[in-house]
LOZA-318372 format. One record per residue (C-alpha): z, y negated, x; residue number from 1; residue in one letter. Coordinates in pm, whole numbers, plus 50000, padded with zeros to 5 digits. Layout:
// LOZA-318372
{padren {Z; Y; X}; NUM; a};
...
END
This chain:
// LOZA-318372
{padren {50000; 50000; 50000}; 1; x};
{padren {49882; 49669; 50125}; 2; x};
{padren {50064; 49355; 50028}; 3; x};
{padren {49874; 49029; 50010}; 4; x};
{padren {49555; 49131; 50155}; 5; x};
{padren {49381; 48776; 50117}; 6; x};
{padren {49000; 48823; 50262}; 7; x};
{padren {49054; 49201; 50355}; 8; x};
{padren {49026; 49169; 50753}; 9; x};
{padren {49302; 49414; 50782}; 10; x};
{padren {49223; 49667; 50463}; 11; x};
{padren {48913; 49744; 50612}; 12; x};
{padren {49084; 49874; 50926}; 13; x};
{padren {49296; 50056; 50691}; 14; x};
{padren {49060; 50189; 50479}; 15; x};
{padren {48922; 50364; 50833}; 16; x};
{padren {49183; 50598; 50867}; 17; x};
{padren {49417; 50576; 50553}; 18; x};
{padren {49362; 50852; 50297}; 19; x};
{padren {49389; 50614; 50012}; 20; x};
{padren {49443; 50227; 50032}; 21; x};
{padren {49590; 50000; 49730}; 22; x};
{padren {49570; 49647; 49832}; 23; x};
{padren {49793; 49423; 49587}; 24; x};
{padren {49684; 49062; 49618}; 25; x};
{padren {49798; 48783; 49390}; 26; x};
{padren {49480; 48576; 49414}; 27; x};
{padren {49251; 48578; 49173}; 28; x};
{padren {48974; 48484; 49356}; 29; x};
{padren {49061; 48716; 49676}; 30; x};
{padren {49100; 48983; 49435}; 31; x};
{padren {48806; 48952; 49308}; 32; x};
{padren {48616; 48956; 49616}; 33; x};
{padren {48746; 49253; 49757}; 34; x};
{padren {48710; 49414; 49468}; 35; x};
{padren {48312; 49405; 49501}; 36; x};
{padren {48330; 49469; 49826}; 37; x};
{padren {48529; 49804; 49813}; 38; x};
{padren {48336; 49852; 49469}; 39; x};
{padren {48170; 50167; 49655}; 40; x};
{padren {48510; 50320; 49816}; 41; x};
{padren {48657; 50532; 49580}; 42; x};
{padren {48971; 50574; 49850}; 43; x};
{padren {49016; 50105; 49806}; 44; x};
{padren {49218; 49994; 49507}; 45; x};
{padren {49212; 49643; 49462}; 46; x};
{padren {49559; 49548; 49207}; 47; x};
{padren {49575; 49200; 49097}; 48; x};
{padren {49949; 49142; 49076}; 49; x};
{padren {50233; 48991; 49178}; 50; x};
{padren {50414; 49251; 49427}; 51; x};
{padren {50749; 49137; 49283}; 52; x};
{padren {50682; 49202; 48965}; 53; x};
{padren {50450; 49535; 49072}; 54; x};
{padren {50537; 49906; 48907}; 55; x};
{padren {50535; 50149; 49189}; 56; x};
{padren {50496; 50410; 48969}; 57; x};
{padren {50157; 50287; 48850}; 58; x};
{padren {50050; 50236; 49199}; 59; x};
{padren {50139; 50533; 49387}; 60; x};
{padren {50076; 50861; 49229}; 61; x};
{padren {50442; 50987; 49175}; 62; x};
{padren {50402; 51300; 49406}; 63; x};
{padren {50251; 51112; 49693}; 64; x};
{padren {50462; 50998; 49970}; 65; x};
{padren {50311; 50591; 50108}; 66; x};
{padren {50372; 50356; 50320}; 67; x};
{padren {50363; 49968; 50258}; 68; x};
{padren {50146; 49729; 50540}; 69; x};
{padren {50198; 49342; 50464}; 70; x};
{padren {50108; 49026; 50581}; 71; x};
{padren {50398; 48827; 50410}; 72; x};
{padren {50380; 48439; 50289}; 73; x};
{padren {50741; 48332; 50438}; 74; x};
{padren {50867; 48216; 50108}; 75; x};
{padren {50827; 48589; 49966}; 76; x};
{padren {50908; 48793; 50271}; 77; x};
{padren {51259; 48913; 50189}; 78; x};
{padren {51196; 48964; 49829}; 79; x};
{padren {50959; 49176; 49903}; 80; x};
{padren {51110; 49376; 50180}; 81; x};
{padren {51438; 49442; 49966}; 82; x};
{padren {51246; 49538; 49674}; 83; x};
{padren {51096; 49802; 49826}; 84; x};
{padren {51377; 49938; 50006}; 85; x};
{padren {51610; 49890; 49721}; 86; x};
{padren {51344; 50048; 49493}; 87; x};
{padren {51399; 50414; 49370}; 88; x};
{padren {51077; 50524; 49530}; 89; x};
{padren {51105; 50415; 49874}; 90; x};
{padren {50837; 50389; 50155}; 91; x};
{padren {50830; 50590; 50411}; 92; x};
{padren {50775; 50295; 50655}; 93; x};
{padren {50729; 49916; 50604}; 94; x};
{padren {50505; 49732; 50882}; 95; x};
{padren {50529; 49358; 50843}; 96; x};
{padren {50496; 49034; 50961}; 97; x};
{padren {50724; 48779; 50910}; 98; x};
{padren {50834; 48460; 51079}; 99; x};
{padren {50978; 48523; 51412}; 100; x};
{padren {51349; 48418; 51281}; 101; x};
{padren {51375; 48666; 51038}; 102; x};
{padren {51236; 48987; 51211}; 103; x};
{padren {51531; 48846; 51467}; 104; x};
{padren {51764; 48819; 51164}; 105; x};
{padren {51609; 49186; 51035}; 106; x};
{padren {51686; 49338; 51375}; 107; x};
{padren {52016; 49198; 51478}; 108; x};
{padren {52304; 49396; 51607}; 109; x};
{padren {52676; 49299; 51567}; 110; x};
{padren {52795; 48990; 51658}; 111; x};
{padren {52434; 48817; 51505}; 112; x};
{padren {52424; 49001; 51139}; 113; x};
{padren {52351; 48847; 50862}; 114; x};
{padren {52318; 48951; 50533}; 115; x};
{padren {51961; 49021; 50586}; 116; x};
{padren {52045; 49201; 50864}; 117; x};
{padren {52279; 49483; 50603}; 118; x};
{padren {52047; 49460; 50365}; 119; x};
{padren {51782; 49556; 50589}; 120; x};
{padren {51948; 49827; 50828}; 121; x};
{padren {52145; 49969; 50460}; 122; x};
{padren {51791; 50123; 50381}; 123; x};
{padren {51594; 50140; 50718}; 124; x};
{padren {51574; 50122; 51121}; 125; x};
{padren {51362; 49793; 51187}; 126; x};
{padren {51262; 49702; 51517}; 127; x};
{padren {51044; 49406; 51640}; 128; x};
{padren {50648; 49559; 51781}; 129; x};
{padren {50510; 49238; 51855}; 130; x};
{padren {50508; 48842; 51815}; 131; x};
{padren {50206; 48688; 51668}; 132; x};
{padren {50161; 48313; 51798}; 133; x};
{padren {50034; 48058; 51527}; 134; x};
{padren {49695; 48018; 51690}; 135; x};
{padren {49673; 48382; 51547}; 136; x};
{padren {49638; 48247; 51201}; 137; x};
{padren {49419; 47989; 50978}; 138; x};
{padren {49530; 47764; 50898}; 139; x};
{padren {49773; 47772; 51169}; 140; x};
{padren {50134; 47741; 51088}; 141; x};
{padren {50425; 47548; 51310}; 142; x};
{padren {50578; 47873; 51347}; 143; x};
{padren {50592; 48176; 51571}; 144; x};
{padren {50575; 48551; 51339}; 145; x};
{padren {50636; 48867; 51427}; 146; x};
{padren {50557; 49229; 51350}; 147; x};
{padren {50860; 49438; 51220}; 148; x};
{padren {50826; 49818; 51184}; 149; x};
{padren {51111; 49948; 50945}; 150; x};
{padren {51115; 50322; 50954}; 151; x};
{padren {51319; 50395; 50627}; 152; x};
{padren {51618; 50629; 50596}; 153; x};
{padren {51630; 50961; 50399}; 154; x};
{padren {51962; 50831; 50282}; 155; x};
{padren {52138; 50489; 50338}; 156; x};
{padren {52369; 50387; 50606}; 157; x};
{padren {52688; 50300; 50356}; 158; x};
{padren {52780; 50563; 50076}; 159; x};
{padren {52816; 50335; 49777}; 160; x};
{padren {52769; 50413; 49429}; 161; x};
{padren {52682; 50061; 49255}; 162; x};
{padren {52425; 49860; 49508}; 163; x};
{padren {52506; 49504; 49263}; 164; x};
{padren {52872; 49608; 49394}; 165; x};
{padren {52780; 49634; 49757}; 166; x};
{padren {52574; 49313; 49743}; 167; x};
{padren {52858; 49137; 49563}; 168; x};
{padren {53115; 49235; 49871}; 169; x};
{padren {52779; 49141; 50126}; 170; x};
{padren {52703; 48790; 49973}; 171; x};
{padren {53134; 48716; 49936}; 172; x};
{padren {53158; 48842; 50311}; 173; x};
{padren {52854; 48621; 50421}; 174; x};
{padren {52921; 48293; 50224}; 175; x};
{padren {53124; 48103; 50479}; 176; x};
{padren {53002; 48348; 50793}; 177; x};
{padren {53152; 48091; 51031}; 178; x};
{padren {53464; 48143; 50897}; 179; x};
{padren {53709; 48429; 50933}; 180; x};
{padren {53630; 48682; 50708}; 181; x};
{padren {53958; 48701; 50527}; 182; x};
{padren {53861; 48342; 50425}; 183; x};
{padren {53488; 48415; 50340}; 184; x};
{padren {53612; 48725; 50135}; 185; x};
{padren {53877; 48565; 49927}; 186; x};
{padren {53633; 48283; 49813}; 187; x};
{padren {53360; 48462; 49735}; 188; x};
{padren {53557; 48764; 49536}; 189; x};
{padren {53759; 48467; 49382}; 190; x};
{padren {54083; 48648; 49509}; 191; x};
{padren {54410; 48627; 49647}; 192; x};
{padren {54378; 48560; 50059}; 193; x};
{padren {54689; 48825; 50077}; 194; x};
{padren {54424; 49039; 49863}; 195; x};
{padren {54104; 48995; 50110}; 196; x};
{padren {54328; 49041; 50421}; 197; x};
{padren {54487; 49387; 50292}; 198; x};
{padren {54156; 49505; 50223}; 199; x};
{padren {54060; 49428; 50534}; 200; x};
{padren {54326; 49577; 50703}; 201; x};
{padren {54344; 49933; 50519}; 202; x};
{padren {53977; 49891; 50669}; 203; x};
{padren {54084; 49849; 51015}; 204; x};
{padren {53909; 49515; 51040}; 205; x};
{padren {54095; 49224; 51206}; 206; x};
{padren {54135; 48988; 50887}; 207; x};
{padren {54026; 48742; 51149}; 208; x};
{padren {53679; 48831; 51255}; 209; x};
{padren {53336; 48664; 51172}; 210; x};
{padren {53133; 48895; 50900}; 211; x};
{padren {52880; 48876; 51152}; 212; x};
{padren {53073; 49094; 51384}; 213; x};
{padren {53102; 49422; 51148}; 214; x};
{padren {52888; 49740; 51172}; 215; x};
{padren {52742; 49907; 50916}; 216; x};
{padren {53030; 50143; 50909}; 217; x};
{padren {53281; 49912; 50883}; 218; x};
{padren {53071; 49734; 50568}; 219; x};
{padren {53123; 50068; 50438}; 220; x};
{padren {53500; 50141; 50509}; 221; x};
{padren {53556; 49785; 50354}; 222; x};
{padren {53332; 49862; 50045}; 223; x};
{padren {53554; 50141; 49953}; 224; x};
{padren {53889; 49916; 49930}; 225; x};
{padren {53679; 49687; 49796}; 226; x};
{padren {53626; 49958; 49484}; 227; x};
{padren {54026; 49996; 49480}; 228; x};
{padren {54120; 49633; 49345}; 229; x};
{padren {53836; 49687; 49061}; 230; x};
{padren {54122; 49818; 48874}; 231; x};
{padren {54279; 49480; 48855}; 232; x};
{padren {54019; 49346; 48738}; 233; x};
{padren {53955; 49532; 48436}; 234; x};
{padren {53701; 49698; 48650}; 235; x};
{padren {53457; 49453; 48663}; 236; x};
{padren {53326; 49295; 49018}; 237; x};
{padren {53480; 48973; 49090}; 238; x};
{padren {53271; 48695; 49080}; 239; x};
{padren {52961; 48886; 49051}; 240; x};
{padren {52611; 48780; 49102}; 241; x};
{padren {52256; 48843; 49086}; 242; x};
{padren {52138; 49007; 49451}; 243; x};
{padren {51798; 48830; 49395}; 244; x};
{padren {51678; 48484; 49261}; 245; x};
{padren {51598; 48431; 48902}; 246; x};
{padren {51256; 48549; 48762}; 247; x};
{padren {51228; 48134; 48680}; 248; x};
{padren {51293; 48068; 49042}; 249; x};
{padren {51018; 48347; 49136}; 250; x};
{padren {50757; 48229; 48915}; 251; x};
{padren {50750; 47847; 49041}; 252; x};
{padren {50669; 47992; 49384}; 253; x};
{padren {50407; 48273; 49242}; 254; x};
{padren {50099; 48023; 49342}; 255; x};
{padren {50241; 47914; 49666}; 256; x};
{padren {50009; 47979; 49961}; 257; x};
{padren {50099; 48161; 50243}; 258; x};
{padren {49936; 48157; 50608}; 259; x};
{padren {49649; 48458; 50622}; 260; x};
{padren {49594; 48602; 50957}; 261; x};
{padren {49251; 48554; 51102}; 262; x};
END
């Protein structure tokens, strides 16, 4: 599955050696085009869609295994990635490219996470293939991008068994990430600071830490007394959210124009 294929440059390397090839491109026009050009490969499926808003199960037959290849506009990058990790079909791999900043983000190790960074290595192993300068693209943006391959786990990282729940503990750990975490917790769980810092501690986690310091494992130790003062609150997550932004937010960017690689 190719995301945002714009003029094709890279689906016809794909159609090459890929056994099937469905290229999902929000343009009109660029669909369009493609779509007579591939008109004779039976193996090219052109999809006029908005890859947010996509149904993997009428893309991908449900027995076939894929892979997704993208070429992300910035302002949809993340979106994107989670969805497909967080989606009940997974890929088996994700190649992108993405501005150079957040394949660092996507790839950081402890001491430099972020919540990108979870949310990312939850679902997959990313690592950075290559950096793409902006005389690479047209028009060419201010920006340095960079390939990320994110090979994508049978199972993920941190048993949990609610992912809004996970995310809610992520985003309240993350909110203030320059402050200790017993701080960042209690604010964004809306609870006691005696509350965050026992959690914390029945976690073995030094109440005074950045969240950018904490492994994967530890996200998990701490998401498990995180489930223990649900109780308390009649079982529902404190000061829960949405993970992603609102279907109104999506929709004002849905005609926005990313770079296309040349």
């Amino acid at each position: 599955m190719e995301i945002g294929p714009g003029r094709g440059i890279l689906t016809r390397r794909l159609a090459e050696s890929a056994a099937r090839v469905v290229a999902v491109e929000i343009d009109h026009d660029l669909a369009d085009r493609l779509a007579t050009e591939f008109k004779g490969r039976p193996g090219v499926n052109v999809v006029c869609a908005d890859a947010r808003e996509s149904d993997i199960e009428q893309l991908v037959p449900a027995d076939r295994p894929y892979k997704v290849v993208a070429n992300l506009p910035y302002y949809s990058a993340s979106p994107i990635i989670r969805m497909f990790l967080g989606a009940d079909r997974k890929p088996q791999r994700m190649v992108v490219m993405v501005q150079r900043e957040v394949a660092q983000s996507m790839t950081a190790a402890p001491g430099k996470m972020s919540l990108i960074s979870v949310a990312v290595q939850l679902y997959g192993v990313p690592r950075i293939v290559c950096y793409a300068p902006p005389r690479a693209f047209r028009p060419a943006p201010k920006v340095t991008s960079a390939v990320v391959r994110i090979d994508v786990r049978p199972t993920p990282a941190i048993a949990f068994d609610h992912e809004e729940r996970l995310f809610t503990l992520l985003r309240a750990g993350f909110s203030a990430p320059r402050k200790q975490i017993r701080n960042s917790l209690s604010k964004g769980l809306s609870v006691p600071s005696e509350v965050a810092e026992k959690m914390l501690s029945r976690s073995l986690i030094d109440p005074t830490r950045r969240s950018a310091t904490l492994t994967l494992v530890e996200w998990g130790n701490l998401y498990a007394e995180f489930l223990s003062i649900l109780p308390t609150h009649g079982g529902r997550v404190p000061n829960a959210g949405r993970r992603r932004g609102s279907r109104s937010q999506d929709k004002r960017h849905a005609h926005a124009k990313g770079a296309r690689q040349s």
